[in-house]
Backbone as CSV, one residue per row, in Angstrom:
resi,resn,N_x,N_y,N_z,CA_x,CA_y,CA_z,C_x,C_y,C_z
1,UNK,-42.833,25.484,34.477,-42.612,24.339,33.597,-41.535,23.436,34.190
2,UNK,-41.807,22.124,34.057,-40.677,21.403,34.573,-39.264,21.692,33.946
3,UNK,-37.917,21.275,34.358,-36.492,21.262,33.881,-36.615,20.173,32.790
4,UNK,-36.439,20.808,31.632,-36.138,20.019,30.290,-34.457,19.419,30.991
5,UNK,-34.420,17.943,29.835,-33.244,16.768,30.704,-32.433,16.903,29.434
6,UNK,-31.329,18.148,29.461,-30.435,18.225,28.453,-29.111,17.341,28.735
7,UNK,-28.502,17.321,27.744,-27.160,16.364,27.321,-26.508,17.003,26.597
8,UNK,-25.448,16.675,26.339,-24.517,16.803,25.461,-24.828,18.090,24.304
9,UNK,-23.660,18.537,23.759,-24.107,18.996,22.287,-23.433,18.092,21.563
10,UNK,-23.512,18.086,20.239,-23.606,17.433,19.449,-22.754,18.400,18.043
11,UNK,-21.604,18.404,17.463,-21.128,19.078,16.427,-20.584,17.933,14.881
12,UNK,-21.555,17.896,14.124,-21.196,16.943,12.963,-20.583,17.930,11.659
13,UNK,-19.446,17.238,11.224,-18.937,18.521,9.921,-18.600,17.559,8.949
14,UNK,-18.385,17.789,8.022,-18.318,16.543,6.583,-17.657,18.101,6.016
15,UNK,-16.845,16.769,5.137,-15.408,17.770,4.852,-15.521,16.754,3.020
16,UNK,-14.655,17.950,2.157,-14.540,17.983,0.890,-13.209,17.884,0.384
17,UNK,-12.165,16.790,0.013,-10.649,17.178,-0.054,-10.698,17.657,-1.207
18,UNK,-9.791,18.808,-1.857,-9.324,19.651,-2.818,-8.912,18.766,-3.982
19,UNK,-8.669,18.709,-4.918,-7.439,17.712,-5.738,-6.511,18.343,-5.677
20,UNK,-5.680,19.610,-5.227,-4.753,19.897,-5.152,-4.204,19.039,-4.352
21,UNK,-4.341,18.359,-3.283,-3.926,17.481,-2.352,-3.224,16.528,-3.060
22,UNK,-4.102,16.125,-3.920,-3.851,14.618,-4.848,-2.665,14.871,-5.491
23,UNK,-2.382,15.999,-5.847,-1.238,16.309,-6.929,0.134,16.607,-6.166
24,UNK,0.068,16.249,-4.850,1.441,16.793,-3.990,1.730,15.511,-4.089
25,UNK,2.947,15.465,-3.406,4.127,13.844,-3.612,3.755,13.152,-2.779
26,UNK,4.103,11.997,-3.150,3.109,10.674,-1.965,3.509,10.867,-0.976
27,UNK,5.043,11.064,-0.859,5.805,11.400,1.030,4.539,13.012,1.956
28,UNK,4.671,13.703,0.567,3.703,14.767,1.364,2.509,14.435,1.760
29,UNK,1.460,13.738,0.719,0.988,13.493,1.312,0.187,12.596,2.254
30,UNK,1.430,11.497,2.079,1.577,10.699,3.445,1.362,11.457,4.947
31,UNK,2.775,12.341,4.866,2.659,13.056,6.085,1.614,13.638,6.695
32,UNK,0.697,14.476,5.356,-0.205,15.573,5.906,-1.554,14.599,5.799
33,UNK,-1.728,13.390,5.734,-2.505,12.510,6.840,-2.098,12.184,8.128
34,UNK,-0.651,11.687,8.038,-0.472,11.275,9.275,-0.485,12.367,10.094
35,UNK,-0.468,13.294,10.064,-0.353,14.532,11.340,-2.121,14.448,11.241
36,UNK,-3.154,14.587,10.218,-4.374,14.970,10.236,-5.048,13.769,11.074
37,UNK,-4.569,13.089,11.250,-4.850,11.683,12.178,-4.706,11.807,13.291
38,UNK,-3.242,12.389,13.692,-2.848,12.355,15.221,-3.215,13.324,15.704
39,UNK,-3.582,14.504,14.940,-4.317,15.574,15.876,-6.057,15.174,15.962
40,UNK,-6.471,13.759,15.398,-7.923,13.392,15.813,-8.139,12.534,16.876
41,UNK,-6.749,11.964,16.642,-6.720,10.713,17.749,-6.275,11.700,19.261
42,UNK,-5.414,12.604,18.606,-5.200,13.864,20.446,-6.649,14.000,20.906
43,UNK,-7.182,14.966,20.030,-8.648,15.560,20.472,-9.395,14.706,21.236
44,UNK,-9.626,13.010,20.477,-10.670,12.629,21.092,-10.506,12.131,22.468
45,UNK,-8.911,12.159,22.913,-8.758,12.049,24.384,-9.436,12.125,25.843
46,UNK,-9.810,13.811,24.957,-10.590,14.023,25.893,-12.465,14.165,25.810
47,UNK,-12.855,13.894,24.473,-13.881,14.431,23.826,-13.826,13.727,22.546
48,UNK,-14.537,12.155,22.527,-14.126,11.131,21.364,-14.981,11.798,20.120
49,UNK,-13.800,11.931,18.970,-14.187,12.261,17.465,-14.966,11.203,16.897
50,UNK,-15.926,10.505,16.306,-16.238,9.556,15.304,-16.003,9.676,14.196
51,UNK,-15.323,9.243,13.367,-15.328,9.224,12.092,-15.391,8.284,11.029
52,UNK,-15.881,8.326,9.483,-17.316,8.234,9.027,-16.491,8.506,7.604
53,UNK,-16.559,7.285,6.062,-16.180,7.843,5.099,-17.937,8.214,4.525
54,UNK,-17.309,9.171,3.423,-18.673,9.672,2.375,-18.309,9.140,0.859
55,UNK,-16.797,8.400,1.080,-16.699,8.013,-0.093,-16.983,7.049,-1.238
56,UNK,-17.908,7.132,-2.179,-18.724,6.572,-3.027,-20.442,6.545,-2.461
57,UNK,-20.427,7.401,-1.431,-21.562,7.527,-1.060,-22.388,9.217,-1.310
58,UNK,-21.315,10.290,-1.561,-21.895,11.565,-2.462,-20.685,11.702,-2.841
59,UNK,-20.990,12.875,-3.767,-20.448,13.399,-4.641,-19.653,15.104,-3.470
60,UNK,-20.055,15.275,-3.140,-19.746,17.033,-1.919,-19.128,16.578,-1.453
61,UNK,-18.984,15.536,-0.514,-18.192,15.472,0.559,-17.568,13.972,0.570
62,UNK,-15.863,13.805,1.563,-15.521,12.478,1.739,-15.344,11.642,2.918
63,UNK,-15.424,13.151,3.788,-15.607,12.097,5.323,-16.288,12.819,6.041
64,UNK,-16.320,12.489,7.153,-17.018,13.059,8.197,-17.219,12.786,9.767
65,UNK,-16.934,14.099,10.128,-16.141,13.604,11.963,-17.674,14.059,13.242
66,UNK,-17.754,13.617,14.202,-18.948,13.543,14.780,-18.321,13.749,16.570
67,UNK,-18.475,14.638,17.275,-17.736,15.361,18.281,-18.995,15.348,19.361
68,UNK,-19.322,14.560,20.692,-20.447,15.157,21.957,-19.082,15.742,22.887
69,UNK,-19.778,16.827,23.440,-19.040,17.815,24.340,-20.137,18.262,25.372
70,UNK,-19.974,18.637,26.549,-20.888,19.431,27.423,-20.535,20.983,27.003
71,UNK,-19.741,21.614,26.553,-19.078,22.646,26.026,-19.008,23.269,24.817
72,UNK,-19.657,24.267,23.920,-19.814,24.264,22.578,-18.051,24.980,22.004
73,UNK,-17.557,25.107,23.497,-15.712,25.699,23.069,-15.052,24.256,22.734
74,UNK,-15.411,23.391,22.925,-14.646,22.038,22.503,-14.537,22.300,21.041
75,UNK,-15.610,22.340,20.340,-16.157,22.178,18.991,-14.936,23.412,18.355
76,UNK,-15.550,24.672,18.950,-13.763,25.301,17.998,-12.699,25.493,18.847
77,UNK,-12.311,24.351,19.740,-10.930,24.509,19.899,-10.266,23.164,19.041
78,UNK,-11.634,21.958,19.290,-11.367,21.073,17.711,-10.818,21.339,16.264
79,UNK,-11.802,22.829,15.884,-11.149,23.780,14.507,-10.354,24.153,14.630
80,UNK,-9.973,24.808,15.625,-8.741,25.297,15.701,-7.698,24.437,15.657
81,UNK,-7.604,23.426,16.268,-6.638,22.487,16.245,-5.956,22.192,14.877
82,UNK,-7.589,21.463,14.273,-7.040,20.711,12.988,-6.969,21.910,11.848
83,UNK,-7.159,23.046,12.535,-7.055,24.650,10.744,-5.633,24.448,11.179
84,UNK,-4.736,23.884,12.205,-3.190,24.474,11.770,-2.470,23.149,11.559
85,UNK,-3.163,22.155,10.726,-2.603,21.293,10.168,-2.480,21.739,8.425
86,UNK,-1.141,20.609,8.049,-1.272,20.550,6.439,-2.887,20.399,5.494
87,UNK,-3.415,19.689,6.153,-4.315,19.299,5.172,-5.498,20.085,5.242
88,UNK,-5.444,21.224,6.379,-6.759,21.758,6.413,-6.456,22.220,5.078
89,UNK,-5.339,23.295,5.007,-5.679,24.144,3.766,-5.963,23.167,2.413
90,UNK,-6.174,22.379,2.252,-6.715,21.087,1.072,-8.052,20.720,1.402
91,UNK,-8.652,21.218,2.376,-10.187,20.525,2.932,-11.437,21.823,2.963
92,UNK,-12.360,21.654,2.544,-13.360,22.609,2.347,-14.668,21.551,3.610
93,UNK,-15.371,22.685,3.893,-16.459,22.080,4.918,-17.967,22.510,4.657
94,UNK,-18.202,21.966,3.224,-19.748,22.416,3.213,-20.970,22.248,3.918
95,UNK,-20.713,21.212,5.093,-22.002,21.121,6.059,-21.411,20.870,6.873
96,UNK,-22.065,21.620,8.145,-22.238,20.904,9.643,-22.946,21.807,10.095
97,UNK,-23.543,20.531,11.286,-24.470,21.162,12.096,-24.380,20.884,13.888
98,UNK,-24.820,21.983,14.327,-24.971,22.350,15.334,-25.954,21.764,16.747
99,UNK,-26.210,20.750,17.417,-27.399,20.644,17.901,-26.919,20.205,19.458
100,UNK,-28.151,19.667,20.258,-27.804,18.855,21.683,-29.408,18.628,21.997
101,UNK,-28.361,17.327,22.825,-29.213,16.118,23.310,-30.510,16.760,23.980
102,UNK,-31.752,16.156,24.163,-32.134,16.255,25.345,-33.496,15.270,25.395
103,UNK,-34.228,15.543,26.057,-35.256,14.644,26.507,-36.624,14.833,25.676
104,UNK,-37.397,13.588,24.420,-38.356,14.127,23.951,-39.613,14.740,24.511
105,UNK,-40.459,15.709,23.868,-41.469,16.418,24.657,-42.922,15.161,24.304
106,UNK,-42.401,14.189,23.942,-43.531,12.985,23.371,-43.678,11.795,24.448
107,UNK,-44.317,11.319,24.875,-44.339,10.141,26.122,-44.010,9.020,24.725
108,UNK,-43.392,7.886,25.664,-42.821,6.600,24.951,-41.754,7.240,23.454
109,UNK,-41.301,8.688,23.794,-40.412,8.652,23.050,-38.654,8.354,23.241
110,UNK,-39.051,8.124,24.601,-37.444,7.504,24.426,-36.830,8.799,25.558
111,UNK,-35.959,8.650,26.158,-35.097,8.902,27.469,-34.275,10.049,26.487
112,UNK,-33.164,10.844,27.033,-32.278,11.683,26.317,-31.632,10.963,25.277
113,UNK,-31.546,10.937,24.114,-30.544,10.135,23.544,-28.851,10.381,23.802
114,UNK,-28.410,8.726,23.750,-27.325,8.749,24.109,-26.397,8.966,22.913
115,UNK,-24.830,9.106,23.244,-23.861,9.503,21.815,-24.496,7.759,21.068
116,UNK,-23.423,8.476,20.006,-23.283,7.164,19.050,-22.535,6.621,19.288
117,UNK,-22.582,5.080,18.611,-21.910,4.015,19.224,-21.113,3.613,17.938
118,UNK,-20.408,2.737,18.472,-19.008,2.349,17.132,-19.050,1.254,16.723
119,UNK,-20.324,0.683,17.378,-20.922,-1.200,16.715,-21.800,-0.933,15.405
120,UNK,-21.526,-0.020,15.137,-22.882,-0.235,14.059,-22.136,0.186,12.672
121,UNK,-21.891,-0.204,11.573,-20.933,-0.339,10.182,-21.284,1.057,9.620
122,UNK,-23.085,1.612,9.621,-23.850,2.251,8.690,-23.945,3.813,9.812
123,UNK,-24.242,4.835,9.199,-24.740,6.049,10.139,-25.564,6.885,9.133
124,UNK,-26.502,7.354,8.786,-27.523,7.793,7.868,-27.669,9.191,8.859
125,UNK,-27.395,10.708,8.618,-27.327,11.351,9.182,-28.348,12.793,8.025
126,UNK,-29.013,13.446,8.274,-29.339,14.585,7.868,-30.669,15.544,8.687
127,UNK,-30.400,17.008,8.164,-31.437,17.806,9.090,-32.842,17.653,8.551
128,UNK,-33.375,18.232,9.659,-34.891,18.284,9.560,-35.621,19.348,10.308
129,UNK,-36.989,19.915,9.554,-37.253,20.956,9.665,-39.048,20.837,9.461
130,UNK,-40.003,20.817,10.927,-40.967,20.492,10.719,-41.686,21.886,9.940
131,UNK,-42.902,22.125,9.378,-43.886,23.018,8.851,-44.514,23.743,10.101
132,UNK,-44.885,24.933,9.721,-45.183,25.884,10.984,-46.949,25.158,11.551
133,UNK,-47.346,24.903,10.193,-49.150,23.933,10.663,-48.589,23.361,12.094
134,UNK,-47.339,22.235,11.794,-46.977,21.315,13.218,-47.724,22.076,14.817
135,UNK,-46.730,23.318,14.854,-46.812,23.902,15.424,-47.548,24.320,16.549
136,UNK,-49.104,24.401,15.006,-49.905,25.267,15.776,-51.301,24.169,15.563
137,UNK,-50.870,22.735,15.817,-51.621,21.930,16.599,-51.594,21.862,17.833
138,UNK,-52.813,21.183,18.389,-52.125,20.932,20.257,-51.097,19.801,20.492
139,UNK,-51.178,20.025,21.636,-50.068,18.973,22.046,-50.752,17.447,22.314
140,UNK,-52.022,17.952,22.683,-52.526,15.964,22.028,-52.225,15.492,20.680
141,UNK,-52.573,16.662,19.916,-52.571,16.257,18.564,-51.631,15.660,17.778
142,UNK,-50.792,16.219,18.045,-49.480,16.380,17.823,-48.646,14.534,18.669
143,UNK,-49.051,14.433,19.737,-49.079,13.264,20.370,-49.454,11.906,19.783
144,UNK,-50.893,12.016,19.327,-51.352,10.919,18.480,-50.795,10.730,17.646
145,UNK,-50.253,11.666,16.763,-49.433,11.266,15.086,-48.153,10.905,15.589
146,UNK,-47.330,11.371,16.845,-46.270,10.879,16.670,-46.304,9.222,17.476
147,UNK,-47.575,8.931,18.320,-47.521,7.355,18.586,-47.369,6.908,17.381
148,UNK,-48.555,6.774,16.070,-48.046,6.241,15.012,-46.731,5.834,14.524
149,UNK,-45.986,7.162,14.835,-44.648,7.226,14.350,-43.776,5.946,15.099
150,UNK,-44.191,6.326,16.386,-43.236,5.497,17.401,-43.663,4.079,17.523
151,UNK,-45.202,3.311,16.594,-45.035,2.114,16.304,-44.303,1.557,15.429
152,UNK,-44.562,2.336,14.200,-43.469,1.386,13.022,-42.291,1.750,13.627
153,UNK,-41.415,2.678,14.216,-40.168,2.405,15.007,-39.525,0.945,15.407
154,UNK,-40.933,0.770,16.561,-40.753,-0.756,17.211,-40.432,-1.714,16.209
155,UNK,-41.188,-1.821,15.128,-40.747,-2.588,14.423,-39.433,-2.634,13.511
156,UNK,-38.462,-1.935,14.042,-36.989,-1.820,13.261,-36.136,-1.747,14.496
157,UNK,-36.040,-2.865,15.272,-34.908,-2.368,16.446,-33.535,-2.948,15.730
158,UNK,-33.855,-2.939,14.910,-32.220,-3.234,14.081,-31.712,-1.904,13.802
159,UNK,-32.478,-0.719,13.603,-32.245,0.463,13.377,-32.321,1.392,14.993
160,UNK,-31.090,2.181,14.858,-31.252,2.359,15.996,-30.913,4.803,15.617
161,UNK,-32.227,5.019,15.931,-32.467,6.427,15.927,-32.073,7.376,16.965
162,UNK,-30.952,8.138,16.439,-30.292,8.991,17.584,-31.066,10.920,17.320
163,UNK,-31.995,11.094,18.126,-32.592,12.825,17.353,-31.576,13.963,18.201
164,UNK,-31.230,15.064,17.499,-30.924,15.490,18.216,-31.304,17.057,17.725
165,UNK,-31.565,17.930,19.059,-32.221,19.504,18.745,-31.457,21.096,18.256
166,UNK,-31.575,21.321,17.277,-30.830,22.570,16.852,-31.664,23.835,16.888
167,UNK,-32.732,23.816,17.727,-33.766,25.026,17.451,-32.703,25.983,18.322
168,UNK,-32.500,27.547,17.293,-31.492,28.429,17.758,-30.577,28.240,17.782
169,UNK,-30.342,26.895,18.103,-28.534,26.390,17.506,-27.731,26.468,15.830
170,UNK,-28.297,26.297,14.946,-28.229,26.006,13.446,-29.597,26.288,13.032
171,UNK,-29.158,26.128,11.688,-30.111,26.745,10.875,-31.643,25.711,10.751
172,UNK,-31.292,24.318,10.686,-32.344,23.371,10.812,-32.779,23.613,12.822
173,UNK,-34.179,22.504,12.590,-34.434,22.045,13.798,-33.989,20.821,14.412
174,UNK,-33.696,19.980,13.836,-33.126,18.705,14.285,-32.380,18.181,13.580
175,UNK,-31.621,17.349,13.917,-30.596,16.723,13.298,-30.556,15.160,13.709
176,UNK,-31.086,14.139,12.466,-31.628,13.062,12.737,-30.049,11.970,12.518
177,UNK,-30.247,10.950,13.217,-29.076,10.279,12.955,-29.597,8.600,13.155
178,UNK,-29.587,7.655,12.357,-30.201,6.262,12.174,-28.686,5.710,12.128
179,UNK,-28.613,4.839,13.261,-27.226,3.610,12.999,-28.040,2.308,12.463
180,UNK,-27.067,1.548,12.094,-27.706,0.163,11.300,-26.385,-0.866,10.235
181,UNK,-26.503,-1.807,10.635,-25.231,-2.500,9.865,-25.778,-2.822,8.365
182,UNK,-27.406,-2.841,8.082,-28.049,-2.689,6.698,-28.817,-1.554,6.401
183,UNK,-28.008,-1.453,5.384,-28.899,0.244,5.028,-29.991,-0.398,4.411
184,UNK,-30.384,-1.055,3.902,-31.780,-2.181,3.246,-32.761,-1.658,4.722
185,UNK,-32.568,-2.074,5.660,-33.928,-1.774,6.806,-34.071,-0.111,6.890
186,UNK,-32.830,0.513,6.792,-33.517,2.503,7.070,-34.552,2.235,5.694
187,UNK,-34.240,2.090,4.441,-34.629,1.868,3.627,-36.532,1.577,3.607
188,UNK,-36.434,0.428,4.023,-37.909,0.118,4.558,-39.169,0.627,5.646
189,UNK,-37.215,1.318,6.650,-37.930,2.083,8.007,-39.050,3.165,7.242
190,UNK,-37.970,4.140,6.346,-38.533,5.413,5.698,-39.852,4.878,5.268
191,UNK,-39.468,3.849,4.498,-40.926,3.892,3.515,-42.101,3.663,4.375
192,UNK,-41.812,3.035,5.051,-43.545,3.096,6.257,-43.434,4.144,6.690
193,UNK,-42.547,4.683,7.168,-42.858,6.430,7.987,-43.166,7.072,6.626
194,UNK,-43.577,7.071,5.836,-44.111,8.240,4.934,-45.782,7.922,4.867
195,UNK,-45.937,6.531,5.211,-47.486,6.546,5.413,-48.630,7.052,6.193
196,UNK,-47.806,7.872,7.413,-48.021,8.216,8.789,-48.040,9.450,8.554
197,UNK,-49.525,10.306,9.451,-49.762,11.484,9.149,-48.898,12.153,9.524
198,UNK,-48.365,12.167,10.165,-47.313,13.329,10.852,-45.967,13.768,9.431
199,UNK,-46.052,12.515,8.655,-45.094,12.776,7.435,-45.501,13.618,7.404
200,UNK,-46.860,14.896,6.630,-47.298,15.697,6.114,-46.432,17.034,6.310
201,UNK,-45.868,16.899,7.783,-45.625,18.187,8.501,-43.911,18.564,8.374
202,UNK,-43.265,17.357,7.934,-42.256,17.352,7.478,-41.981,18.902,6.143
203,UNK,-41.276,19.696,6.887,-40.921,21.075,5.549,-39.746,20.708,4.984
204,UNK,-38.583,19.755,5.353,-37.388,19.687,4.866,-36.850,18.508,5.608
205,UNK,-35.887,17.753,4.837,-35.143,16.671,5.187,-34.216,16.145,4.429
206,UNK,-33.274,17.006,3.684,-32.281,16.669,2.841,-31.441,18.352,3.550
207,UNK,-29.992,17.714,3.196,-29.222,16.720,2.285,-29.063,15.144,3.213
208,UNK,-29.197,14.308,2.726,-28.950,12.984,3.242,-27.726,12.346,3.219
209,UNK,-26.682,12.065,4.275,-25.946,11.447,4.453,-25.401,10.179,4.723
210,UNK,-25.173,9.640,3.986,-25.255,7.890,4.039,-23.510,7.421,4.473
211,UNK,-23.711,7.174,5.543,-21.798,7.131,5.536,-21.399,5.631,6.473
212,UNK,-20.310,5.842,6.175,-19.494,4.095,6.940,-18.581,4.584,7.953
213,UNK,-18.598,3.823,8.994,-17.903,3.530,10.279,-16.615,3.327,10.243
214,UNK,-14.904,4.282,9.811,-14.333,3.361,9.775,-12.898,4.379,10.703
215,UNK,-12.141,3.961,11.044,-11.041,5.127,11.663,-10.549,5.722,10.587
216,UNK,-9.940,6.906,11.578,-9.913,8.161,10.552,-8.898,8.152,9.631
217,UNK,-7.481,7.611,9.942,-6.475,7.350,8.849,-7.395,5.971,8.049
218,UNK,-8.171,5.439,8.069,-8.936,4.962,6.735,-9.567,5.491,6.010
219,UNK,-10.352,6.291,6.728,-11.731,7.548,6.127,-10.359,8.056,5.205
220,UNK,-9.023,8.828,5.601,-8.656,9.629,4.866,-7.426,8.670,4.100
221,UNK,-7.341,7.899,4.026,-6.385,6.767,2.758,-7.621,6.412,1.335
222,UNK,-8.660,6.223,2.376,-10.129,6.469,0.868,-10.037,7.492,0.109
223,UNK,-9.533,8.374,0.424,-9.766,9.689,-0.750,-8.831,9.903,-1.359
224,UNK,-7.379,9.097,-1.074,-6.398,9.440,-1.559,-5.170,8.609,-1.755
């Protein structure tokens, strides 16, 4: 078989602040942002963090940080870092996922995808998990439904689709990520992709993450 064209991994975590936080003194917790900042702005030195509020956009979670590494030890020497700050013990982490880049197995699907970019306001992020039927079509078959797919695409280059693969990595198979400065076009993107047979094969695609572009001492002055 030829060499599959891997990239990067990919580690996304969305974080939950406590209200105990809220109830410490403004000097405190002034501080235990400002340190939760400078140990994001250290990290991404070498290995740029993105970060992403969730606030007024769910109810679970309020921000959310987005890490490419060639190395899956980046990802917990990242945890490690920020568990021996003040504010971890105030922060709960009900999702993240696990995945990396690589090259689709679909012609005209597009080159390895590259990281994400910091021009775009919007980031619409959640897993996905095709049905075993998919599977155990051929690979023409399987081909034709996803051209479909990859026309109404063309028609949204305002939306710009980052996939990325978790099979054996995490618990999903992919981990989809749509940038866009109007969430109005993912909006429209979806609704034509549900007309397209290949929707059918779709087993899972929530929880959905709808989040904003903004630095991280903003993401974390939003919650508090």
């Amino acid at each position: 078989m030829p060499k599959v064209e891997y990239d990067n991994f990919q580690k996304i975590c969305l974080f939950k602040l406590g209200q105990n936080f809220r109830l410490l003194d403004a000097d405190e917790r002034s501080k235990g942002k400002q340190e939760f900042a400078a140990a994001i702005n250290d990290l991404s030195s070498v290995h740029p963090i993105l970060s992403y509020s969730t606030v007024g956009t769910r109810a679970d979670t309020d921000f959310m940080l987005v890490q490419d590494s060639p190395s899956i030890e980046t990802f917990h020497e990242t945890s490690r870092q920020l568990n021996t700050t003040l504010m971890a013990g105030y922060l709960e982490q009900p999702y993240s996922y696990l995945s990396i880049r690589r090259k689709s197995r679909y012609k005209h699907g597009g080159g390895t995808p590259g990281e994400l970019k910091e021009d775009y306001k919007y980031l619409i992020i959640y897993p996905m998990t095709k049905t075993r039927p998919w599977y155990e079509k051929s690979m023409d078959d399987r081909q034709k439904m996803m051209n479909d797919h990859f026309r109404i695409g063309i028609n949204y280059p305002m939306v710009m689709i980052n996939t990325t693969y978790a099979f054996g990595l995490d618990d999903t198979e992919f981990v989809l990520g749509f940038e866009m400065d109007d969430p109005s076009d993912f909006v429209s993107l979806v609704m034509d992709l549900r007309e397209v047979p290949v929707a059918q094969y779709t087993a899972t695609e929530i929880p959905i993450f709808t989040t904003i572009r903004m630095p991280i001492a903003e993401a974390l002055d939003a919650m508090v």
